[in-house]
C-alpha positions as CSV (number, residue, x, y, z in Angstrom):
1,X,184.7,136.4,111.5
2,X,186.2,139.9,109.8
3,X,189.2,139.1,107.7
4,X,191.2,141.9,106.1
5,X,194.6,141.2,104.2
6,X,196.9,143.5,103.7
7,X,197.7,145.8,100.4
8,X,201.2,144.7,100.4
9,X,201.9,142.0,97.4
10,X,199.1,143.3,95.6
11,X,201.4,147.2,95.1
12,X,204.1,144.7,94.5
13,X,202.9,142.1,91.6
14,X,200.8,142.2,88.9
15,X,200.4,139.1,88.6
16,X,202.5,135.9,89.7
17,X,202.2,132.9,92.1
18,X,202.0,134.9,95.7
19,X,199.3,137.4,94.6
20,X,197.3,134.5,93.0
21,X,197.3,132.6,96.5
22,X,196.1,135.6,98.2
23,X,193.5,136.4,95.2
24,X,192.2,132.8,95.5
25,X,192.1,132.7,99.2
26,X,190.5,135.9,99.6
27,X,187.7,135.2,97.2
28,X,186.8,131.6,98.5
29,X,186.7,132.8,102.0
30,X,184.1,135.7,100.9
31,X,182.1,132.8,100.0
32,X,181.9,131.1,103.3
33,X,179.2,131.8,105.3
34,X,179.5,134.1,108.5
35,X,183.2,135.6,107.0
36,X,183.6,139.0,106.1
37,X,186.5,139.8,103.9
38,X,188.6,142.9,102.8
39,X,191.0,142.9,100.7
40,X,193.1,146.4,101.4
41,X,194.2,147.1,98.0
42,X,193.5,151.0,97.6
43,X,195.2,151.6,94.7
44,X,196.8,148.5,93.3
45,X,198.0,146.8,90.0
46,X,197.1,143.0,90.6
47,X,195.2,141.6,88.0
48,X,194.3,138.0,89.8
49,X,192.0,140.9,92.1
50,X,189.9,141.1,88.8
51,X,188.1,137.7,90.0
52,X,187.6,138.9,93.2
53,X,184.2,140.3,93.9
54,X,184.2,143.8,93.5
55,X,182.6,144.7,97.2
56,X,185.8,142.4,98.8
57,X,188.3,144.5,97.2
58,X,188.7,147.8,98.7
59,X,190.2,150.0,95.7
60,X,191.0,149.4,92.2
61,X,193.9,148.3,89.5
62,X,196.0,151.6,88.3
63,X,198.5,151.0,85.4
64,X,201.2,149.1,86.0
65,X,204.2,151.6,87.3
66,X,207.8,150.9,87.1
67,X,209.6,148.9,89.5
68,X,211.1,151.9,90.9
69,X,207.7,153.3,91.8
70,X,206.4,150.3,93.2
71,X,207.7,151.4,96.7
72,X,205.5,154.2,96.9
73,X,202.9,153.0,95.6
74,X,203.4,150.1,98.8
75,X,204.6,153.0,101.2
76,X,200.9,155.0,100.3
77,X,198.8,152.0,100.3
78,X,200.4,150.6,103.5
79,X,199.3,154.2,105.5
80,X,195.6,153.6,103.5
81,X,195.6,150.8,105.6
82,X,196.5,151.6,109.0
83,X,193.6,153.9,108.7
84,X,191.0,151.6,107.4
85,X,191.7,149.3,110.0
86,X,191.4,152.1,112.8
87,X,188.4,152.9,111.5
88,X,187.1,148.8,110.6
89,X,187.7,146.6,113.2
90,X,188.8,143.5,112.1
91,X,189.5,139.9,113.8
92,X,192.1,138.4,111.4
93,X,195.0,140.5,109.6
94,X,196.9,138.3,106.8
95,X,200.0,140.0,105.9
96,X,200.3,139.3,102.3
97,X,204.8,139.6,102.2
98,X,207.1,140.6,104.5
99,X,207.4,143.8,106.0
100,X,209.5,145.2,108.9
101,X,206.2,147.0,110.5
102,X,202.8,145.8,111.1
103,X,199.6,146.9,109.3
104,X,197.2,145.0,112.4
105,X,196.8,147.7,114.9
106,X,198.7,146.9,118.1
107,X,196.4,144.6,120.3
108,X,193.5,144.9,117.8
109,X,193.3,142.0,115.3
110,X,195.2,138.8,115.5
111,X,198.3,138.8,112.9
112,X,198.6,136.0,110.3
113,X,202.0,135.7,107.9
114,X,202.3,132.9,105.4
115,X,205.8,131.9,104.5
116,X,205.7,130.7,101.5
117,X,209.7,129.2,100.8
118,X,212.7,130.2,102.8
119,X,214.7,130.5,99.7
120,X,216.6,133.5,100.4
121,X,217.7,132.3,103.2
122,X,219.0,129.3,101.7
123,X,220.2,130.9,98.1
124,X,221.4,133.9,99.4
125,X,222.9,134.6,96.3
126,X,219.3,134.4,94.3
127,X,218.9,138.2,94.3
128,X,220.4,141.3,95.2
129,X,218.0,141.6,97.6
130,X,218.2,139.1,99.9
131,X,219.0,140.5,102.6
132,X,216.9,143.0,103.0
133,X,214.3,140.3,102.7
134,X,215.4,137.8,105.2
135,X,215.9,140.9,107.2
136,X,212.0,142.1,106.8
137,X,211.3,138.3,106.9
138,X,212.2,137.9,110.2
139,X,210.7,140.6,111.8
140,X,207.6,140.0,110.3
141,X,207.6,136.4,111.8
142,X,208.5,137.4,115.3
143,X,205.7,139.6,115.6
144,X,203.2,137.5,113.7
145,X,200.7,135.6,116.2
146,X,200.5,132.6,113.9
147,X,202.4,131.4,110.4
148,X,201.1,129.6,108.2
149,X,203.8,127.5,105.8
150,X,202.6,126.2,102.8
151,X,204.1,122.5,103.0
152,X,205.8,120.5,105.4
153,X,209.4,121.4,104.1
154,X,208.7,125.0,104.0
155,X,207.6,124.2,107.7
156,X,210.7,122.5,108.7
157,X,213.1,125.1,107.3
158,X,211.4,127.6,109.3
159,X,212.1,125.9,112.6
160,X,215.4,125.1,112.0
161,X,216.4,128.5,110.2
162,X,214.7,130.7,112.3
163,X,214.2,128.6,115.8
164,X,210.0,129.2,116.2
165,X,207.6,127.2,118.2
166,X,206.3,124.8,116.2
167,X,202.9,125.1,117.5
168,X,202.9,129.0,116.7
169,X,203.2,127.3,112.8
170,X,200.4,125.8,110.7
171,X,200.9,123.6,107.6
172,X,198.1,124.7,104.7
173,X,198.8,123.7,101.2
174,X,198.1,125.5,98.0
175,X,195.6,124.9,95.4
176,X,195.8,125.4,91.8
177,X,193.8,127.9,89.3
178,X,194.2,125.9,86.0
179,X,191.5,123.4,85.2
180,X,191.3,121.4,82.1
181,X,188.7,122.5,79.6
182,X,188.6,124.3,76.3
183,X,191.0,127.3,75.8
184,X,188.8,130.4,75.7
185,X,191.1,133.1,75.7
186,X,192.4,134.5,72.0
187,X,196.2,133.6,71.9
188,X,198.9,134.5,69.1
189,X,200.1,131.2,67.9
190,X,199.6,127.5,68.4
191,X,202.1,125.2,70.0
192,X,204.6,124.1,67.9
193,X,204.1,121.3,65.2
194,X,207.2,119.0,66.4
195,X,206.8,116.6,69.3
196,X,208.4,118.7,72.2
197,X,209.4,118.2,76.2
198,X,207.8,120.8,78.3
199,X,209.8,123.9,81.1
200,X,207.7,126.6,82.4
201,X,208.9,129.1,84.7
202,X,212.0,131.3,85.2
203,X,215.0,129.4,84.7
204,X,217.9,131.0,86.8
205,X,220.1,130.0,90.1
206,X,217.8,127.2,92.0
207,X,215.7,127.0,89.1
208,X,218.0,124.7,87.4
209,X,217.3,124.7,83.8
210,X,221.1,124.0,82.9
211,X,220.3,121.2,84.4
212,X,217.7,119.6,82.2
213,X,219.3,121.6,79.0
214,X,222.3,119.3,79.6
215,X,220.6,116.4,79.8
216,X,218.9,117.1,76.7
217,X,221.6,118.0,74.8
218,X,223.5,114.8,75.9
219,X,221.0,112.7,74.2
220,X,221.2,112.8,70.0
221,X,218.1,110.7,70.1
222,X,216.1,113.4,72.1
223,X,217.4,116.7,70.4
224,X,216.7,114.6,66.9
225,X,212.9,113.5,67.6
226,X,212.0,116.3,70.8
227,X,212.2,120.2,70.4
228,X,213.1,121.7,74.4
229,X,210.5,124.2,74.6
230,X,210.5,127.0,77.5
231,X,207.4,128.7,78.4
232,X,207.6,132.2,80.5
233,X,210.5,134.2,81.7
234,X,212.5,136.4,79.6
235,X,213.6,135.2,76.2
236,X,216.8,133.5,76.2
237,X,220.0,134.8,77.1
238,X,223.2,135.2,75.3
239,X,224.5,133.3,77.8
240,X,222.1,130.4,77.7
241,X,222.1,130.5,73.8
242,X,226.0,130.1,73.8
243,X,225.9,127.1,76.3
244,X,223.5,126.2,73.6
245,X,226.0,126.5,71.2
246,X,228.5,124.6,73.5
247,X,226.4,121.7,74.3
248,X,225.8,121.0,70.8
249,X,222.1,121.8,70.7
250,X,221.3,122.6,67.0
251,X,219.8,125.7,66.1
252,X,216.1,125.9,66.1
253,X,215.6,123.1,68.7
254,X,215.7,124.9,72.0
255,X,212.0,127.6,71.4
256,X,211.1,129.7,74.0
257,X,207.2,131.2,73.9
258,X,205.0,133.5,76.4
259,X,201.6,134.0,76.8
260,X,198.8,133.9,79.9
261,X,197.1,130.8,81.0
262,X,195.1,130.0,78.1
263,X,198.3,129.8,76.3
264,X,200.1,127.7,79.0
265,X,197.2,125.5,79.1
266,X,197.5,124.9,75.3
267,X,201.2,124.0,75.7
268,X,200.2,121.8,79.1
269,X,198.6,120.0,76.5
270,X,200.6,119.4,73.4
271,X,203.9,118.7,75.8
272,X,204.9,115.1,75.9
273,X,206.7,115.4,78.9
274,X,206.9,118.5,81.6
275,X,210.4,118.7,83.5
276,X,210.7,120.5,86.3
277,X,214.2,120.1,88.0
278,X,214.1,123.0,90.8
279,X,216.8,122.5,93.3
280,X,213.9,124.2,96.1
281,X,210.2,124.7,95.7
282,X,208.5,126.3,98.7
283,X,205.3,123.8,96.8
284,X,206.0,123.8,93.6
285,X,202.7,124.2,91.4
286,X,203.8,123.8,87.5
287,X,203.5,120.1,87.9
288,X,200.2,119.8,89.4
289,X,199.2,121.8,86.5
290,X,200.5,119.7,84.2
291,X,198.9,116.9,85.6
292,X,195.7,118.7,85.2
293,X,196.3,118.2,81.1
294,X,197.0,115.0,81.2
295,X,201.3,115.7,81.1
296,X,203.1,113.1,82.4
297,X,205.7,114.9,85.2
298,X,209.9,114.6,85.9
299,X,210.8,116.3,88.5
300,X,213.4,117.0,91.1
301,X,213.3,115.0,94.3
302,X,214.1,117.9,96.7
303,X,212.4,119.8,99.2
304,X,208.7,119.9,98.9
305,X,208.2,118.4,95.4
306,X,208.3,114.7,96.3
307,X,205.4,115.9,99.3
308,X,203.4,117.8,96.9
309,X,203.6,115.2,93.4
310,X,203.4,111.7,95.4
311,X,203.7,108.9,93.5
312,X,202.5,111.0,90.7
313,X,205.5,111.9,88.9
314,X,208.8,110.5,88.2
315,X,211.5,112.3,90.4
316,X,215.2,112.8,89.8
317,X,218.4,114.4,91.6
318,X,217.6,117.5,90.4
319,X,221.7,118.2,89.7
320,X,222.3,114.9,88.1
321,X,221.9,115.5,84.3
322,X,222.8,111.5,83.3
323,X,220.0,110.7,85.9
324,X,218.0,113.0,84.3
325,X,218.4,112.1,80.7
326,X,217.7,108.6,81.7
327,X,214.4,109.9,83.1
328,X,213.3,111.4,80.3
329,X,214.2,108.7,77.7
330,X,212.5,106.6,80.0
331,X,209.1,108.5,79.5
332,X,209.4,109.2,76.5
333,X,210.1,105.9,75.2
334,X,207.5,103.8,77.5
335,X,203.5,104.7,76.3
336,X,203.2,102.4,79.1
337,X,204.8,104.6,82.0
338,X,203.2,107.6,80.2
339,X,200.2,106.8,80.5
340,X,200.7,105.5,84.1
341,X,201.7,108.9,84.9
342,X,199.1,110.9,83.6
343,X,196.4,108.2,85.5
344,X,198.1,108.8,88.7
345,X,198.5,113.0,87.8
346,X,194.5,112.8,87.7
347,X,194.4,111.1,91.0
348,X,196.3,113.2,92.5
349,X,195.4,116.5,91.7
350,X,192.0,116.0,93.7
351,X,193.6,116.4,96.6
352,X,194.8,120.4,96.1
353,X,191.8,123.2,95.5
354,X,191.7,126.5,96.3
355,X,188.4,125.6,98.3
356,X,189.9,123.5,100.6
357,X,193.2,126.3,100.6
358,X,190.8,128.4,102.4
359,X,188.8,126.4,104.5
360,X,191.9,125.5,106.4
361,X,193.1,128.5,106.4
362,X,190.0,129.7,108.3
363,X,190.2,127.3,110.8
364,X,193.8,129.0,111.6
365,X,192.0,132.0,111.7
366,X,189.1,130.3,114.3
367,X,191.9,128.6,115.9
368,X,193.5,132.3,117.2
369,X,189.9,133.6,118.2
C-alpha cells in the first residue's frame, strides 16, 4: 500500500495538535509492513516531522516565517505536490486540512480527509476566519472518497451539519505522545512551590477558562491553600487580569508558565488537580495526558469528552461555575476520590496509542482499495 499525505498543515503549524496527529500517524504507518509512506512536506516548518524517519519525509524544516507568509509557503508546497504525485503513484492521499482543491490527481489515488471538530461551524464567532474555513471545509468533504472523524461526536455533527452518508465516514480515535517517565529535556524553572490546580491550553471563546476562574475565585478556601496555574497560550490578558481583579483573586495566585513537553510533563506532575472545562472538544487530549502523570481529571461533560475520559474523570456542566467549584473542592478535599481517579486515569489511558491510531487508520485505507 503507497500512502502519501499532503504538505498542507505541515506549511501551516509548527507544531500543535493537528500536525502532531499527522506526524504520529505517518511515522507508525512507515513501520508497518508492506506500507510505503510519504510525507509531502517539501519545504516545511513542522517540528513533530523531526521524529519522522528522514527517507518518509520528502523535504525539510525552513525557519519558521510569519503568518502572513505562511500562504505561500502552502500555495508553493501544494504545486510541489501535484507534481510528485504525477510523477509517484500513490494508492491513498490523506489531506492533512482543508482546502478548496485537491492535491490526489483526479481518478488516481483514493482521497482521505480527517475532520477533526466542527467547531467553526458551531462557534462561528471563534475566529475571523471561519468562514472561509467552513467554506474550504466543505468542499474538501464532498470530494473526499472517505472521512475519517476522530470520535463519535465529531462524527455525529458531521452528519447532521453537513448531511453525509454515514457509511462514507469512519470513526478512528487519537492517541497521545506524552508518556510518563523522567524529564529529559533542560527546562527554565521548576513548578511552582505552592500546592496548585492545573489548565493547559488556550483559554478563549469555547475554551472556557472564565469558567473555572470563577469557580475558583468563588471559593476563599481554594484561592487561600491552591495557586490557579495556566500552562500555554499567551500570557494573560488585561482583560483576564482585571476580571482577576473583579472576582477577587489576590495578586500572585492566578501564574501562567510556558514551555515544551518536558515542561508540561513536569507540571502534569506537581498539579493536584487538571480542569478542563471546554464547552466542545473534537477529542480532547490534555486529560488523557494528565492521566498519564497520575493527575486526577475535572472536566466538562460536553461533546466528546465524556466518550474519550469514561469513568475516568469527574465531569461537570462545563458553564456552571457553582457545579464546578463543588467539583473541585470535592477532589481536592477527598485523598480517597483522588486517588480513585488517578487508578481509573491509568486504566484508561491503555486504550488510546498512536499505534493503534494508525492501524485503524490503515484499514480505512484497505477498506477503499
Amino acid at each position: 500500500m503507497r500512502i502519501a499525505f499532503d504538505p498542507q498543515i505541515f506549511s501551516l503549524q509548527p507544531f500543535g495538535g493537528i500536525s502532531r496527529y499527522f506526524a504520529e500517524t505517518a511515522r507508525h504507518l512507515a513501520a508497518m509492513a508492506d506500507t510505503e509512506v510519504a510525507v509531502l512536506a517539501f519545504a516545511h516548518l513542522n517540528s513533530h516531522l523531526d521524529a519522522v524517519p528522514r527517507p518518509v519525509v520528502v523535504g525539510r524544516r525552513v525557519p519558521v516565517l510569519r503568518q502572513s507568509l505562511r500562504s505561500g509557503l502552502a500555495a508553493a508546497n501544494r504545486l510541489m505536490a501535484r507534481a510528485w504525485l504525477a510523477r509517484h503513484p500513490v494508492d491513498i492521499v490523506h489531506e492533512t486540512y482543508y482546502s478548496a482543491r485537491a492535491t490526489a490527481p483526479r481518478g488516481r489515488a483514493c482521497s482521505v480527509l480527517t475532520v477533526l471538530d466542527m467547531i467553526h461551524e458551531k462557534f462561528p464567532d471563534f475566529s475571523a476566519g471561519s468562514r472561509h474555513v467552513v467554506r474550504t471545509k466543505r468542499a474538501a468533504i464532498e470530494r473526499a472518497d472517505h472521512i475519517i472523524c476522530i470520535s463519535e461526536n465529531t462524527r455525529r455533527d458531521l452528519l447532521d451539519l453537513t448531511g453525509v452518508a454515514k457509511e462514507r465516514t469512519s470513526v478512528v480515535r487519537l492517541g497521545f505522545s506524552m508518556q510518563a517517565g523522567p524529564v529529559v529535556e533542560k527546562e527554565p524553572d521548576e513548578t511552582p512551590p505552592q500546592p496548585y490546580i492545573l489548565y493547559v491550553g488556550k483559554r478563549g471563546d469555547y475554551k472556557n477558562f472564565a469558567t473555572l476562574l470563577e469557580a475558583y475565585a468563588g471559593s476563599a478556601a481554594l484561592m487561600r491553600d491552591y495557586l490557579l496555574v495556566c500552562f500555554g497560550d499567551a500570557p494573560f490578558s488585561g482583560a483576564e487580569l482585571e476580571a482577576a481583579r473583579r472576582l477577587g483573586v489576590p495578586e500572585g495566585r492566578l501564574r501562567h508558565f510556558g514551555g515544551g513537553d518536558a515542561r508540561l510533563a513536569a507540571f502534569y506532575r506537581g498539579a493536584r488537580v487538571f480542569v478542563y472545562p471546554s464547552r466542545y472538544e473534537g477529542f480532547g487530549i490534555p486529560p488523557l495526558e494528565a492521566m498519564s502523570f497520575d493527575c486526577p481529571v475535572i472536566c466538562g461533560n460536553t461533546s466528546s469528552l465524556p466518550e474519550v475520559v469514561g469513568d475516568a474523570a469527574r465531569t461537570v456542566d462545563p458553564g456552571d461555575a457553582a457545579a464546578l467549584r463543588a467539583e473541585l473542592e470535592a477532589v481536592l478535599g477527598q485523598p480517597a476520590l483522588a486517588g480513585e481517579l488517578r487508578r481509573r486515569g491509568r486504566e484508561r489511558i491503555r486504550l488510546f496509542s498512536w499505534e493503534e491510531c494508525a492501524r485503524q487508520t490503515r484499514a480505512v485505507y484497505a477498506s477503499l482499495l
